[in-house]
DRENLO-644417 format. One line per field, with one value per residue (C-alpha): residue number from 0; residue in three letters; x, y, z. Coordinates in steps of 0.05 Angstrom, whole numbers, plus 5000, padded with zeros to 4 digits. Last residue first. Example, Ala and Ser with C-alpha at 12.3 -4.5 7.8 and 13.67 -1.06 7.14 Angstrom:
BEGIN
nr = [1	0]
rest = [SER	ALA]
px = [5273	5246]
py = [4979	4910]
pz = [5143	5156]
// end
This chain:
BEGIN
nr = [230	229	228	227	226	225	224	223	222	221	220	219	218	217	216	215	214	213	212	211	210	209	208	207	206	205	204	203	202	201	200	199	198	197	196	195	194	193	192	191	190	189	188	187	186	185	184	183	182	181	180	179	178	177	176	175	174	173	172	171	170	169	168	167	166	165	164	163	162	161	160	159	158	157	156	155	154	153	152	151	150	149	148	147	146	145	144	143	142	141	140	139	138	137	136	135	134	133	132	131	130	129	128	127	126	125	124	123	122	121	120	119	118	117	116	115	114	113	112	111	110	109	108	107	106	105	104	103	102	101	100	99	98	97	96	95	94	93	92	91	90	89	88	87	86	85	84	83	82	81	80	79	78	77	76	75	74	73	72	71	70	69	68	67	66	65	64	63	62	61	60	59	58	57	56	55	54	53	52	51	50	49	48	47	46	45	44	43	42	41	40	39	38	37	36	35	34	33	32	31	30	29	28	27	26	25	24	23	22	21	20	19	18	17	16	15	14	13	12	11	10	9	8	7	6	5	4	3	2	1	0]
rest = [UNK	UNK	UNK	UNK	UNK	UNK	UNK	UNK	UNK	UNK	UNK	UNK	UNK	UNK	UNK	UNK	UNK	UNK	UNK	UNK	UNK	UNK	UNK	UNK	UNK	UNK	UNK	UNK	UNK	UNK	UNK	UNK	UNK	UNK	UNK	UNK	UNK	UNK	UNK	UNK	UNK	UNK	UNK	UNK	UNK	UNK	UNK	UNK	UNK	UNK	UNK	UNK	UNK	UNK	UNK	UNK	UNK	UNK	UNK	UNK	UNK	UNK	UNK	UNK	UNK	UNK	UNK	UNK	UNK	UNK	UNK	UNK	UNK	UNK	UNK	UNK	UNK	UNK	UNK	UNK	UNK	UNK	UNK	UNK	UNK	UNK	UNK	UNK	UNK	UNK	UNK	UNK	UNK	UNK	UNK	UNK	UNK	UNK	UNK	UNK	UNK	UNK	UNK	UNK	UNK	UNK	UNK	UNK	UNK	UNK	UNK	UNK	UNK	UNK	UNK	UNK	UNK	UNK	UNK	UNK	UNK	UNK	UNK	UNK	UNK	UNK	UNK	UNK	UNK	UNK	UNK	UNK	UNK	UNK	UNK	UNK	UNK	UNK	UNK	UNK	UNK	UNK	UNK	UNK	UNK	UNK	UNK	UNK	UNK	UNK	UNK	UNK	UNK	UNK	UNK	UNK	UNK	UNK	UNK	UNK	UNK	UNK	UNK	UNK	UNK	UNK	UNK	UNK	UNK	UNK	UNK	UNK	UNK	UNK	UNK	UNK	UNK	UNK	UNK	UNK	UNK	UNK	UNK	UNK	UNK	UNK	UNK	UNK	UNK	UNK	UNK	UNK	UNK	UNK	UNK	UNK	UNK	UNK	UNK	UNK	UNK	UNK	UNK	UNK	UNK	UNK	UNK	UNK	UNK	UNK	UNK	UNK	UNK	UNK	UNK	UNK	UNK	UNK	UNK	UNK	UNK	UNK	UNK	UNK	UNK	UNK	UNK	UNK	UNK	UNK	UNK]
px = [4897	4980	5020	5014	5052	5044	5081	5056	5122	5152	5146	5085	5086	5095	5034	5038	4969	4951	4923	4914	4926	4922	4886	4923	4939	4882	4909	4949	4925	4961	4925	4841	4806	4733	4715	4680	4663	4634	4618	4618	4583	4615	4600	4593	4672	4682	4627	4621	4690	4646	4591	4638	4676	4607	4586	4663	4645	4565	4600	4658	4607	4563	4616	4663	4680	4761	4808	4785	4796	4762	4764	4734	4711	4704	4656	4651	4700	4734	4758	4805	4818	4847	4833	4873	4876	4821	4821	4858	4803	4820	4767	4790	4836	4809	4765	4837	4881	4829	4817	4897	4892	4838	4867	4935	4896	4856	4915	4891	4807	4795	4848	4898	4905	4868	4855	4893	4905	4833	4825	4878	4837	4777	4814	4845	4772	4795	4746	4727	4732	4782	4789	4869	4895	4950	4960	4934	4973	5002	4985	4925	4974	4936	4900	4916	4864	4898	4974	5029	5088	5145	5169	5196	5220	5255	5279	5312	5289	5333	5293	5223	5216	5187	5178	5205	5258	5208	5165	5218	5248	5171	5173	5245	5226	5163	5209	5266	5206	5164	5143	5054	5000	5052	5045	5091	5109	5130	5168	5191	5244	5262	5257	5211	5179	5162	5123	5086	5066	5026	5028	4968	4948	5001	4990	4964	5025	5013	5074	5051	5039	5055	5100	5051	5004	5068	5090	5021	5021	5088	5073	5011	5046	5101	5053	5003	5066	5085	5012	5019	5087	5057	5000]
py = [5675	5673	5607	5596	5655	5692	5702	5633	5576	5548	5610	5648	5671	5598	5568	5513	5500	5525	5479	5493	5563	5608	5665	5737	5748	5756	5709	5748	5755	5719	5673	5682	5704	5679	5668	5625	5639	5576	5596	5539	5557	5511	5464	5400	5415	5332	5332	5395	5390	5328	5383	5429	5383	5370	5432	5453	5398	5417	5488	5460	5416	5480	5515	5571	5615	5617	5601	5583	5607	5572	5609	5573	5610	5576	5609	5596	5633	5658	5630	5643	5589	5596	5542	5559	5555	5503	5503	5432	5399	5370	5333	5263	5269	5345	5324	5285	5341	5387	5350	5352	5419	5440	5397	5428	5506	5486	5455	5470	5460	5422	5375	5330	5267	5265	5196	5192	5109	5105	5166	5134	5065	5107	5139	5075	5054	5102	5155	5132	5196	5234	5294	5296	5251	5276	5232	5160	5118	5052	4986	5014	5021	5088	5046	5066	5115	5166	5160	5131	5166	5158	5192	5144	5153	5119	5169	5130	5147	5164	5221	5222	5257	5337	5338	5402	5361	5318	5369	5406	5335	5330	5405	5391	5325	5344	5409	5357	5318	5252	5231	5259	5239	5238	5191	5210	5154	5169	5117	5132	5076	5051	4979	4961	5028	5018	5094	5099	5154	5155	5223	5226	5252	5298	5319	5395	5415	5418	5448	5520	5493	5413	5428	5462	5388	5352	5384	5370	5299	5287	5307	5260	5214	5204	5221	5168	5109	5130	5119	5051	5039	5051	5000]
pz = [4757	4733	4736	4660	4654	4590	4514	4511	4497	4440	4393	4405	4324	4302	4343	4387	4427	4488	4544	4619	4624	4690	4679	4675	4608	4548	4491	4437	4372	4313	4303	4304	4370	4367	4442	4488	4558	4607	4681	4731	4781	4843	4895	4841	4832	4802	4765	4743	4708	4670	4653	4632	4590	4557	4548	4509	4459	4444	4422	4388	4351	4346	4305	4333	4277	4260	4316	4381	4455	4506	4578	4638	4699	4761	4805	4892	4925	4858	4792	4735	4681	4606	4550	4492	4403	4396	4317	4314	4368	4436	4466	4466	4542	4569	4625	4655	4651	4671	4732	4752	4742	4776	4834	4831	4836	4898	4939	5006	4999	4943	4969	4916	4911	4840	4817	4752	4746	4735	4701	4654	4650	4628	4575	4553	4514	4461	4432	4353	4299	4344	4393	4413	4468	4531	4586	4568	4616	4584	4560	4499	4442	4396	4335	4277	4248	4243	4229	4278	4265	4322	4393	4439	4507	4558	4621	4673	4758	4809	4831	4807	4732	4741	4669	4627	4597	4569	4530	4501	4474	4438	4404	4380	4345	4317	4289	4272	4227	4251	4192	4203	4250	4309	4374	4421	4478	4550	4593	4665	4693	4764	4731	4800	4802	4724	4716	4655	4598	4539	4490	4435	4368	4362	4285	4309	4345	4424	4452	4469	4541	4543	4594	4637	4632	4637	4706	4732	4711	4724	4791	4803	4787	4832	4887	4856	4857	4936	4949	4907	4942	5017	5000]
// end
């Protein structure tokens, strides 16, 4: 029992340092990133799945990714980072940490809420258990013209940003309800507030909200121009 809570600790930091890693990382041909933790090995695997020949910029954007992981002490990095075009099937034995909205959802996403129970208190640790939430909310809902998804909230309101590029259709409409109603789920004490906005590349994202997904885009560089820290 102490390994397993050990295991979720381990975890549950990867998870939050991945999710701010993954900030102005997200190319549109990532279809998905898998992760696991081998305590007995003492090794931390991540996988990249690419819709397109993994290039030097697929490359670049991927090693960014990894060396921005909080990775437990004494542990091996093993990754892999490879073309595997829609709709081959994403492999189904590890963690599903990051997954992009697709034709057929994968039956994995339940197993990686599974293995993603948040350990985290509403109460002390507000801002890692939104995360941690939004991590998991967000697996098969990511769409190419989704540009951000910003957060501020107060005693009782969370207030989620989604910032799209081009017109906002009612599929990304019906999509952004439905991660509302799962955040719901798990925050059933609080309005949530849902905002949506039209604000085509190259404007710059309003600052102060604290980011949970931004996609890469060429004029940003690698990273927002913003803190993903900031409420």
């Amino acid at each position: 029992q102490k390994n397993n809570v050990i295991m979720q600790i381990n975890l549950s930091y990867i998870v939050l340092s991945l999710q701010i890693a993954l900030l102005g990382a997200v190319n549109s041909s990532l279809r998905a990133i898998t992760i696991n933790l081998d305590a007995a090995e003492r090794e931390f695997n991540i996988s990249f799945f690419y819709d397109e020949k993994v290039n030097d910029h697929l490359f670049d954007l991927a090693s960014t990714i990894i060396a921005e992981i909080t990775i437990p002490w004494g542990y091996i990095v093993q990754d892999k980072i490879i073309m595997l075009k829609y709709p081959e099937k994403i492999p189904e034995e590890e963690i599903l940490i990051f997954y992009r909205k697709e034709g057929k959802i994968l039956a994995n996403i339940k197993k990686a809420n599974e293995y993603l129970s948040c350990p985290y208190s509403e109460k002390k640790y507000f801002s890692a258990k939104l995360r941690f939430v939004m991590q998991k909310i967000l697996l098969g809902t990511i769409t190419s013209n989704m540009r951000g998804i910003g957060l501020n909230w107060s005693e009782n309101v969370i207030y989620a940003h989604f910032y799209y590029q081009d017109e906002v259709s009612e599929k990304d409409k019906i999509n952004m309800h439905e991660i509302m109603q799962k955040l719901f789920m798990y925050f059933p004490n609080f309005y949530i507030h849902l905002r949506h906005y039209r604000m085509d590349e190259p404007i710059v994202l309003p600052q102060h909200q604290e980011m949970v997904f931004f996609r890469y885009e060429e004029e940003y560089g690698q990273k927002p121009l913003f803190s993903p820290k900031k409420r």
